[in-house]
N, C-alpha and C positions, 0 to 999 in steps of 0.2 A: 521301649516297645520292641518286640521280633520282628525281624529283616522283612517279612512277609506284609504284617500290619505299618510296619514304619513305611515301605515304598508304598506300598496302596495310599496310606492317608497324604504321604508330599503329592502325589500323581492325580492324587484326585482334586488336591487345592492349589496343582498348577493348572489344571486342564479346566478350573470354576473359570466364569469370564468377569474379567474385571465394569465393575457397573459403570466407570468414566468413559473407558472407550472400547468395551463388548467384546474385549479379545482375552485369551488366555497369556500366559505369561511369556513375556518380551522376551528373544532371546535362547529360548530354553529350545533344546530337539532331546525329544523325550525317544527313548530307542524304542522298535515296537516289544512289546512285552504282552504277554497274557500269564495273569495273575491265578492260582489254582486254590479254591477253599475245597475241603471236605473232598477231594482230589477229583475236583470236577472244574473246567472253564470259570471262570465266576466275571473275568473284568478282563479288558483289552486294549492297549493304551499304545496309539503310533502318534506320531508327528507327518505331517502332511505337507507340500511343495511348499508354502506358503507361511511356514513355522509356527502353524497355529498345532497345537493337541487335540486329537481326537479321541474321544473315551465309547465304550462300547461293550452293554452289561452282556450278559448270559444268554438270553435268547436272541441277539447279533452276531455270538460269536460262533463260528463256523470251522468245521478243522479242516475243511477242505479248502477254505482264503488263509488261513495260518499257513499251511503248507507250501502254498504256492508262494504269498512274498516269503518265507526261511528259506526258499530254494536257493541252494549257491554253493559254490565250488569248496572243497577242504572243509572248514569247520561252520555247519551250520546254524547250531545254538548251544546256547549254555544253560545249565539247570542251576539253580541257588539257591539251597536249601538251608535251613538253622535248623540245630537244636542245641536245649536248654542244660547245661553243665550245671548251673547254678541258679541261684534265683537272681543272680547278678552276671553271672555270665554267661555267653551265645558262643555258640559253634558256628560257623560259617563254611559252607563245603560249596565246592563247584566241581561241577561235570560238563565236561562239552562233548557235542556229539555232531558227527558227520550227516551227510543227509540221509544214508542209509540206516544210521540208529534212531536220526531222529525222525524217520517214518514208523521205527518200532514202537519208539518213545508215544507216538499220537494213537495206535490203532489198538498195538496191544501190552503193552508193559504197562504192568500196576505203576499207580500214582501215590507219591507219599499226600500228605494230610494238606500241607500248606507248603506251598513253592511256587517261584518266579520261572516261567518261560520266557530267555529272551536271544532276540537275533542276534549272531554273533555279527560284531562292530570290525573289520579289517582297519588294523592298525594306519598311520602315516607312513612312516618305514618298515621293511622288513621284518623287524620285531614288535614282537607284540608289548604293550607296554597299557599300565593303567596309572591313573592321576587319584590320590587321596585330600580331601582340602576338608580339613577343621577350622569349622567359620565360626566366632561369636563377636559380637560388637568391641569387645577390646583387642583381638588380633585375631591374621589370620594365615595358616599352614598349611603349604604346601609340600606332598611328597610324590614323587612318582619311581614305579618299581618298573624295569624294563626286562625281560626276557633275551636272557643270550644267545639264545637261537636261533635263526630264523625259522620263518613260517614254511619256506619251500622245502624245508631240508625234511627228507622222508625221511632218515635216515634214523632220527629223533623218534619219540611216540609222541602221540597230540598231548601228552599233556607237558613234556618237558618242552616243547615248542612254543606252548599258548599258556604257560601257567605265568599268573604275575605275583601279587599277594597272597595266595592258596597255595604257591607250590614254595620246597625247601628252599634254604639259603642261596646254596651254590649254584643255582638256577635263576638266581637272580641279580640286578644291581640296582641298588636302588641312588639315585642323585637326586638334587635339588634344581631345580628348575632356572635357566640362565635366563631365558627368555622372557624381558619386563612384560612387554606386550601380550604373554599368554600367562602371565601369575594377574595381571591384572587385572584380565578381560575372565579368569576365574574365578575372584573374587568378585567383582562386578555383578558375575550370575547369580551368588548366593546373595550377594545386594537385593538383584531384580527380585529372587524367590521370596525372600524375607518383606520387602514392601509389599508384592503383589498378596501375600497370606494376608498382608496386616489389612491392607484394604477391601479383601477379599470377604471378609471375619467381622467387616466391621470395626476394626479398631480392637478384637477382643482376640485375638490371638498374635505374640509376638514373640517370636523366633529367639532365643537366647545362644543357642547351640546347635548344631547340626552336623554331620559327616557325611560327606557325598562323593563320589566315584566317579569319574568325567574318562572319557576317551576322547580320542582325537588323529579323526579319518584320514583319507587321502586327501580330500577337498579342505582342512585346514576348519572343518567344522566342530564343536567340543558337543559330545552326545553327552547325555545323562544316566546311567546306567541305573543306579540303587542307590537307598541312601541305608546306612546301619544304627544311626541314632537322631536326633530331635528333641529338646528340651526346651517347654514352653513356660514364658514367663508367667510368673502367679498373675492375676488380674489384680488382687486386691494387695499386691507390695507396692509400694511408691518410694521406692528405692532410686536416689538421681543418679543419673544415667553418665558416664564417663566419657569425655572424647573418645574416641574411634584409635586405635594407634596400633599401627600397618604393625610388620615383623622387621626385624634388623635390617635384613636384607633390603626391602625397600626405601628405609631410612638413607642407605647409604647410594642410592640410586635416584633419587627424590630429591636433593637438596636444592638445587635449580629453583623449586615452586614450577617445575615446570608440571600441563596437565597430562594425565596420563591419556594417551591414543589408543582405539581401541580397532579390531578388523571393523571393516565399512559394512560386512555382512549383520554384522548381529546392532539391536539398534538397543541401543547402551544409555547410562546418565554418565556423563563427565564428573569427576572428581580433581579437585584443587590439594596436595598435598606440600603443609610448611614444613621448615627444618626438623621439627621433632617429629616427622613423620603421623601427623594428623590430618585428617581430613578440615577440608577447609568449604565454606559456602561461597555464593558469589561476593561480590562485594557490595554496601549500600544497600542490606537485605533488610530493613526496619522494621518493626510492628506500626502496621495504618502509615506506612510512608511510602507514597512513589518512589522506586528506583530510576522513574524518566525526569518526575520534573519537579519532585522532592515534598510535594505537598499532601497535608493531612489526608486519608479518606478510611474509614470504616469498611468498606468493603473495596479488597485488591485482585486483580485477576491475573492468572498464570502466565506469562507471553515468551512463548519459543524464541530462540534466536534466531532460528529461519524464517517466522516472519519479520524478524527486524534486518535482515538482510534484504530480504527479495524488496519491502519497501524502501529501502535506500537503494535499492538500485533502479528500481521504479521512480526513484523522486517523487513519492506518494509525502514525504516528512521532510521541511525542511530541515536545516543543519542547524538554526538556534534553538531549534524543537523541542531538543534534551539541554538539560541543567550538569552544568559540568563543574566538580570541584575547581577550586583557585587553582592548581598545577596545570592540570587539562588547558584550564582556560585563557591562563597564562600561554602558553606553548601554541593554543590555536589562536589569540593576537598575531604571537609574532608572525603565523603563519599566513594570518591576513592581509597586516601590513609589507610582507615581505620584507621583514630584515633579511641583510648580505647574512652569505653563509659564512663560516669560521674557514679562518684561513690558517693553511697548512705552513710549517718549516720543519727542515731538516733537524732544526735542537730542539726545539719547541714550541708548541700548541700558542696560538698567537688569536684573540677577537679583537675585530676593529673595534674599538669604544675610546671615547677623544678623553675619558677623564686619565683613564688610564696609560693612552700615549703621552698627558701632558707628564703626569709623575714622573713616571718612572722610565718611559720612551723603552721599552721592550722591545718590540715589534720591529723598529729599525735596529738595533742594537743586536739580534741575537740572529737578523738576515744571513748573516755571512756562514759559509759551507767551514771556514776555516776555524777550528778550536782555537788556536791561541790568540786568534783577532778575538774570539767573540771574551774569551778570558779577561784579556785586556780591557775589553768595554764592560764588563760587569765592574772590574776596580773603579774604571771610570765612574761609572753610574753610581757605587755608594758610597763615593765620595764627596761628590756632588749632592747626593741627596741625603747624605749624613745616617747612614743605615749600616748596621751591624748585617754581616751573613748571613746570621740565624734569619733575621728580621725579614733580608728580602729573599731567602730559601722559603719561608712561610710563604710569603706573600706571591709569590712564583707558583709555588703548589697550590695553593688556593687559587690562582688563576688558570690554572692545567686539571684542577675539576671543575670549576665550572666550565672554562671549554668543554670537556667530558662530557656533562651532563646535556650540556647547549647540545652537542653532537648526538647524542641519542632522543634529545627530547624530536629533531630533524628529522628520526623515524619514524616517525608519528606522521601520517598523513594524513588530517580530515576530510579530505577531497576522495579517499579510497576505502574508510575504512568508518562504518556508523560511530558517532559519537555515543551511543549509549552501551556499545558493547566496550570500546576503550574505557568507559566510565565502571561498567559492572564487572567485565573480566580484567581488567587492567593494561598495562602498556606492554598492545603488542603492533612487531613491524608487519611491512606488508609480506612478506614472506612466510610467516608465521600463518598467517592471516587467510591468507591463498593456502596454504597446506590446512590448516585448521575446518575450511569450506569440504573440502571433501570427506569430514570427518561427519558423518549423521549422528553420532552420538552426542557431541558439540553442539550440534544442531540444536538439538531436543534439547538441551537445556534448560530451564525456565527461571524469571525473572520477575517480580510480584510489579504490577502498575497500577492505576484507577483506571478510571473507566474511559475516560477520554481520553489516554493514552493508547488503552488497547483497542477504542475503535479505529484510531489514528494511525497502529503501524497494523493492522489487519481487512486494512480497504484490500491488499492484494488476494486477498480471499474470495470478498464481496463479489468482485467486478472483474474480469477478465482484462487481456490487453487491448483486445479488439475494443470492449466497450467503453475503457478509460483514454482512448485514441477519439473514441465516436465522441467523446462528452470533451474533449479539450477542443475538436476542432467547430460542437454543437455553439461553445463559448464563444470562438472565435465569430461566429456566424452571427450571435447574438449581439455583437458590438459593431458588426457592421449593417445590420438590419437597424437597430439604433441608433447610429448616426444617419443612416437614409431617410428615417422616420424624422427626427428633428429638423433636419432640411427642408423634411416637406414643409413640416409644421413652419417655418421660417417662412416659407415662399406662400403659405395660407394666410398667414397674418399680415404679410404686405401686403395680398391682395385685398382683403378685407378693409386695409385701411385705403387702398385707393377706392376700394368699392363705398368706403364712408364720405369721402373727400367726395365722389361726383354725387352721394345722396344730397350733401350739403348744398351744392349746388342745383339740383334740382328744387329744391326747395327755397334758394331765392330768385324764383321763377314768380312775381307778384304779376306779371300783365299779362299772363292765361289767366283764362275766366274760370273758376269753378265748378265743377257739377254735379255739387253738392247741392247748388241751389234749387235745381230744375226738378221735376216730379221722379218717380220711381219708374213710369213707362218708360219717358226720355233717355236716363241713367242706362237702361238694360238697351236701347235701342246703338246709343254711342258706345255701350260695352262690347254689342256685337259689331259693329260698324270695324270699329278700332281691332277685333280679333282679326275680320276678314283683311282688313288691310296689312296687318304683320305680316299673314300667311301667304298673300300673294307676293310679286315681286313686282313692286311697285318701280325699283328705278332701273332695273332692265327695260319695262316696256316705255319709259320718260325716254331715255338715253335712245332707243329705237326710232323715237321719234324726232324731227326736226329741232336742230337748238332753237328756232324762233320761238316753238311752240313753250319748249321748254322757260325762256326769257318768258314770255309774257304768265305763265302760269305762276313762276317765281316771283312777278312784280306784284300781278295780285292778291296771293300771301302776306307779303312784304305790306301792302296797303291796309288790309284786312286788320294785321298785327297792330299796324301802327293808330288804326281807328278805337281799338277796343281799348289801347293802351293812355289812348286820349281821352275819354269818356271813363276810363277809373281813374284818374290822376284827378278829373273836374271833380266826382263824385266827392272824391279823398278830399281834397281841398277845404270844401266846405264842413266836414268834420272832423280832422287834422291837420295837424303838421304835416308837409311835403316830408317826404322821403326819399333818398338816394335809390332810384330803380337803377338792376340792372341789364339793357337790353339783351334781346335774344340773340342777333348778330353775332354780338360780341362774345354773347355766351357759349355759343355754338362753337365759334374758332379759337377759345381757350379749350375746349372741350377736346377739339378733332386737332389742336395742333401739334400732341405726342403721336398722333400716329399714322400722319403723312403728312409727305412736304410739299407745300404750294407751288407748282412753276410755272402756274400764271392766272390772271386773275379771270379766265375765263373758265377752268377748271376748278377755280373757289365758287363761284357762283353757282355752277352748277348742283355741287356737291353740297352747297350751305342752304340750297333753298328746300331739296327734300329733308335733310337732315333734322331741320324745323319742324318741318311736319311731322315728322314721325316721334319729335323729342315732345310735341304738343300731343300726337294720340295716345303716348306712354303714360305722357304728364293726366290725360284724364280715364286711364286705367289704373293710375294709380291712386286717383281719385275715387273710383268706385269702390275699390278693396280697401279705401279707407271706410268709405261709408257701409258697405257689407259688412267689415268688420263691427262697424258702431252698431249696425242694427241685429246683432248678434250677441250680445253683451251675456245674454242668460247663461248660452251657452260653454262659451269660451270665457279665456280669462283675459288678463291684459297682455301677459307672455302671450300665449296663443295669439292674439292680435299683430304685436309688434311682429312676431316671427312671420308670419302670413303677407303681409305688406311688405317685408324687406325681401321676403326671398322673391315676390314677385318684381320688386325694384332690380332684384340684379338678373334674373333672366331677360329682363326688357333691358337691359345693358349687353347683356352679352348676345343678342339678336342684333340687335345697334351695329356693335362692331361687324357680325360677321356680313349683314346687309354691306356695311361702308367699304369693306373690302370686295364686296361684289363687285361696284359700283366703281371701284380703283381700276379693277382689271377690267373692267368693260371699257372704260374710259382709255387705260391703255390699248386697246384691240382700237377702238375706234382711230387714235392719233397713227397706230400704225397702219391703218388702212389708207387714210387719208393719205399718208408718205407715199 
């Protein structure tokens, strides 16, 4: 393709937005440029505060917004024009112009056919300098040409000032690039460009070959100028595809496995680089396998390493969460248990382990600061233990690596560092680890999981802090609302069962008479009888009155009781067996003896004679709500019945008592008066 159609088609399929996450390509500051067909405006392509690409056809584009952002001191744009030598080879020419040519350039100089307009880019340093990178998936080339002159020097003409690739030899130098961190983070970009086409396309276009032009600002930003070639893979070759394998230079920079770091500005993918200088993936990358917790699934979902940071620091995932190979899991035992750490000496690496102090007793033997002591004690020792030099030289050094390893696996801290990224990226210290955090391109990473893996480290998404604070302390709230509730329940079911224990008792009440026998008139006349006397205050106005009066009203109750109680016993007699009664008296002051104490028998008398009467008016309302309830039958059912009759049984209890307490304190007032 010609320089003209080659930068329009890359500019146009970085500026497309990618369907995942609606942005154009990552990375990329596309310089502003306006594009000329048929020597007219046609396309208009900047980059905006925020590094997204803006594209902008023909009736957008305006020479009067051109003119005003090219405005700028010394050189303010360059022309780039091709032509055709061959059917295989391009010309390539450039021209830069001041701001006063290039007002000529817009208003009235003829336009050739097809050419790039673009702002000129102020170098880093003083010299102007351009970057060339030949990128295709088995390696990749960097060259950069630098101008020996500087930019300030009038003295020069602009083009021996500003020329890079375009101008002669002796106006140039051209080196290779020292700088890991800027060859890297340029290859990176043809990375970014290369995915983002292929996702872009659909999967149907894929980048084999490319050359592209990079500068590099004062701000340490890499602009994208032009590209001059592009070779796309046939769709229909299935040709397998080769590891990835860097140029020499990185080979020999590389060996480490360390990952390469990229500026914080541009948001990058991390690349793993082994000995042979290949690219490398995470680790535990499986088809349909969890890299958290290693189990089968059919469909796996992408998870940043940023969120598997932020929920370990949130303690959203516990620590046995992830599945950790045998070494891992090994090394976080011992870290659990707290094995002693390995102990240091001046000749050699020494672990407390008792099998090993009993053999060969190292550890006290090679103590001493002094060589010829410790000389001495090694004869000792293999002679003693019948060992050749070579024998215990092995056996030494194999105990001085695994010290070693003991010592580094020590770096490893579970308590600082997620278990699933020691798992996926491998064993790194906290140093590493805390440098690596401020790395966003790290970040971005991604690591394939199931499903309940990734809802499990991406709650910090879900839910803010505020609301995961609100919902641990809603929990705590909830367990204490729950134990208040059982307490109650606890102190309801006592009552209940004391409320059973005095129904039982009520009911061996046999020498009250019934009234259930007497008519239906009678029944409602003793119903209301019995209501008016709850409601009034019956033993305030007793107590008001004279104790004589009191005594003799009490006697004949007392008589009343003892007549009817004689007259059903004769009844009974004649068609039963006698049966064990149990008087009222009696029943009264088991009844009232939980809750006062007697301090004299003039104060029981008192107290036991209304106390009767009112357990007799209870006794025959409770008698009515039995027979209400019987002649009721249609209606209701037998629940309904039972429930009806009991809950009336314990409101006539709970009037009981607070009457008896009336009755306590009047009686107090009274003895105090008397005082």
């Amino acid at each position: 393709m010609k320089l003209g159609t080659c930068t329009e088609w890359l500019f146009f399929h970085i500026w497309k937005k990618n369907p995942k996450t609606g942005h154009s390509c990552d990375g990329i500051f596309v310089a502003d440029s306006v594009i000329y067909r048929w020597a007219q405006p046609y396309f208009r392509y900047f980059t905006i505060q925020d590094g997204q690409v803006i594209r902008k056809t023909k009736e957008r584009v305006f020479i009067d917004q051109v003119e005003s952002s090219f405005k700028q001191e010394n050189t303010a744009a360059q022309l780039i024009t091709s032509q055709m030598q061959n059917k295989q080879q391009e010309i390539i020419m450039f021209e830069y112009l001041d701001y006063e040519s290039f007002k000529i350039f817009l208003h009235q100089r003829e336009k050739d056919l097809n050419l790039v307009l673009q702002k000129f880019i102020y170098p880093k340093n003083d010299q102007n300098s351009m970057i060339r990178v030949t990128w295709s998936p088995q390696f990749c080339l960097v060259m950069r040409k630098t101008n020996i002159n500087k930019m300030n020097d009038m003295k020069k003409t602009q083009v021996e000032r500003v020329a890079t690739f375009d101008g002669p030899e002796y106006l140039i130098q051209a080196d290779s690039i020292n700088s890991p961190l800027l060859s890297a983070d340029l290859e990176q970009l043809c990375v970014n460009i290369v995915k983002h086409i292929l996702e872009v396309s659909g999967g149907n276009i894929q980048i084999i070959r490319m050359v592209l032009y990079f500068k590099v600002d004062y701000e340490n930003r890499i602009w994208l100028l032009f590209c001059t070639n592009i070779k796309v893979k046939d769709k229909f070759n299935d040709v397998l595809q080769q590891p990835r394998v860097f140029s020499p230079i990185f080979r020999v920079l590389r060996k480490d496995q360390e990952p390469v770091s990229f500026a914080k500005d541009q948001v990058q993918t991390v690349i793993k680089i082994n000995n042979q200088g290949e690219m490398q993936s995470l680790l535990y990358q499986f088809k349909n396998i969890c890299s958290n917790c290693d189990r089968f699934s059919h469909q796996l979902y992408q998870l940043k390493l940023q969120f598997i940071i932020e929920s370990f620091k949130q303690n959203l995932v516990k620590k046995d969460f992830t599945r950790l190979p045998e070494e891992l899991e090994k090394i976080k035992q011992k870290q659990d248990l707290q094995i002693p750490k390995v102990t240091y000496n001046r000749n050699i690496k020494m672990r407390q382990k008792q099998n090993l102090k009993e053999e060969f007793e190292v550890q006290n033997e090679f103590q001493n600061d002094n060589q010829a002591t410790a000389i001495l004690m090694e004869k000792k020792k293999i002679c003693q233990n019948k060992l050749t030099e070579d024998e215990l030289y092995t056996q030494i050094k194999e105990l001085v690596q695994l010290l070693n390893d003991e010592q580094e696996d020590q770096k490893f801290n579970f308590n600082h560092i997620p278990p699933l990224i020691l798992k996926v990226w491998g064993k790194i210290n906290e140093e590493k680890y805390q440098q690596l955090q401020h790395n966003q391109s790290w970040k971005d990473l991604t690591t394939q999981v199931c499903l309940d893996c990734f809802l499990q480290y991406t709650q910090c998404c879900e839910q803010t802090l505020f609301e995961r604070k609100a919902e641990i302390m809603s929990q705590k709230l909830r367990k204490i609302v729950n134990a208040k509730e059982e307490n109650e329940k606890e102190k309801l079911l006592l009552s209940t069962t004391n409320l059973n224990v005095n129904r039982t008792t009520f009911n061996q009440l046999p020498n009250l008479p019934s009234i259930s026998e007497l008519p239906l008139e009678k029944q409602k006349r003793m119903s209301r009888k019995s209501q008016n006397i709850t409601n009034q205050e019956i033993g305030t106005k007793q107590l008001e009155q004279t104790p004589q009066k009191v005594l003799q009203t009490s006697d004949q109750t007392t008589k009343k009781l003892q007549q009817t109680h004689q007259s059903k016993l004769s009844n009974q007699s004649n068609q039963q067996h006698p049966q064990n009664v149990i008087p009222s008296t009696t029943l009264s002051n088991k009844y009232f003896q939980l809750q006062r104490q007697s301090s004299s028998k003039i104060n029981q008398m008192k107290i036991k004679i209304p106390s009767t009467q009112r357990i007799y008016l209870n006794k025959q309302g409770l008698n009515m709500s039995a027979n209400k309830s019987m002649q009721s039958k249609s209606s209701r059912s037998t629940l309904d019945q039972s429930k009806v009759s009991f809950d009336f049984m314990i409101n006539t209890v709970t009037q009981l008592k607070r009457k008896l307490e009336e009755l306590e304190q009047d009686e107090r007032q009274l003895e105090q008066e008397k005082l």
